[in-house]
C-alpha positions as CSV (number, residue, x, y, z in Angstrom):
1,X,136.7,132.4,18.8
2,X,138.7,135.1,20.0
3,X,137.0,135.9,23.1
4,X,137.2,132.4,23.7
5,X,140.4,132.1,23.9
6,X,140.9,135.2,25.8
7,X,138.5,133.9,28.8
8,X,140.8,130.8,28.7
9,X,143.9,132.6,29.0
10,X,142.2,134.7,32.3
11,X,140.8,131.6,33.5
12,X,143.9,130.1,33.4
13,X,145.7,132.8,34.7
14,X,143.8,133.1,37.7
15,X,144.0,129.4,38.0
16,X,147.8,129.9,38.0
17,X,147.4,132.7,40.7
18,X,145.4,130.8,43.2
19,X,148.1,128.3,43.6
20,X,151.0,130.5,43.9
21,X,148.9,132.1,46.5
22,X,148.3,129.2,48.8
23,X,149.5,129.1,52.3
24,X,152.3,126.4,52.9
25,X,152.1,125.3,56.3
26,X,155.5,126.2,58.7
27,X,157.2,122.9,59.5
28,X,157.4,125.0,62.8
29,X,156.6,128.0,65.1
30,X,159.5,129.2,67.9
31,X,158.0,131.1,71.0
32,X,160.7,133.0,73.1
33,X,159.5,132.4,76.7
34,X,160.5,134.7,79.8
35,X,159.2,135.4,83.6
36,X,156.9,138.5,83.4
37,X,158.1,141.6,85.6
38,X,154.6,141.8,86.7
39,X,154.8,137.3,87.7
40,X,154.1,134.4,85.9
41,X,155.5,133.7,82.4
42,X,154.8,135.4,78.8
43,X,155.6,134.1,75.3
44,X,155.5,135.9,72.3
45,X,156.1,134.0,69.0
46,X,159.1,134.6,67.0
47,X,157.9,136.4,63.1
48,X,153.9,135.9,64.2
49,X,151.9,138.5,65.8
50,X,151.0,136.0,69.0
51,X,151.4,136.6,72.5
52,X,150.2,135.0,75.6
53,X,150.9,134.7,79.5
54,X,149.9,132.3,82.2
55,X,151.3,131.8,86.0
56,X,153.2,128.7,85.5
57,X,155.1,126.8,82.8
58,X,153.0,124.2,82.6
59,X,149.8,126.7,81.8
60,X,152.1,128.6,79.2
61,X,152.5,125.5,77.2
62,X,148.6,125.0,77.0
63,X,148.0,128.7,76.2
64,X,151.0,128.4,73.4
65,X,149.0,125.5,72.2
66,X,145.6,127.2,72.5
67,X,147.5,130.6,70.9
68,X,148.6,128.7,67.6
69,X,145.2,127.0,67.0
70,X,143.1,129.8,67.5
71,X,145.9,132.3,65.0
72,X,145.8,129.4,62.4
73,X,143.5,127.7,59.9
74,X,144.1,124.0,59.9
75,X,145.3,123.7,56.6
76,X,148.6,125.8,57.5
77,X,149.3,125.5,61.3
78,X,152.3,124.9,62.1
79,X,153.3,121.2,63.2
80,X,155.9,121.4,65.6
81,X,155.8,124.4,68.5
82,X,159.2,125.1,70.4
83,X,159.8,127.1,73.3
84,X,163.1,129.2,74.1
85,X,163.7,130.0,77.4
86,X,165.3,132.9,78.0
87,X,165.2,132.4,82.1
């Protein structure tokens, strides 16, 4: 009886664990976008370890894009991606 309820109580405990420990997905992700000494346009994301360049603004929003999906699982990508120019 005892070790019963002592495998319940780590069961449960781990249990408890696991959902403290889930990811909540970021309502949002902020990239601060500048030209590039070197041409062209970089973003790096603000609190994320994500960086990416392309030649034109239009290219930077699809490699942003492409940058977020590829850096997070489904479950806790971020919905909404915003750009601050700093031009």
């Amino acid at each position: 009886m005892i070790v019963t309820k002592f495998a319940k109580l780590i069961i449960g405990t781990t249990i408890m664990k696991a959902k403290q420990n889930k990811k909540q997905p970021a309502s949002e992700i902020v990239f601060s976008v500048e030209e590039s000494p070197e041409g062209g346009f970089e973003a790096h994301a603000l609190g994320h370890s994500i960086f990416t360049q392309a030649d034109t603004p239009e290219e930077l929003r699809a490699m942003v894009q492409d940058a977020v999906r590829c850096h997070f699982e489904a479950a806790v990508r971020p919905r909404v991606i915003r750009q601050i120019s700093r031009l």
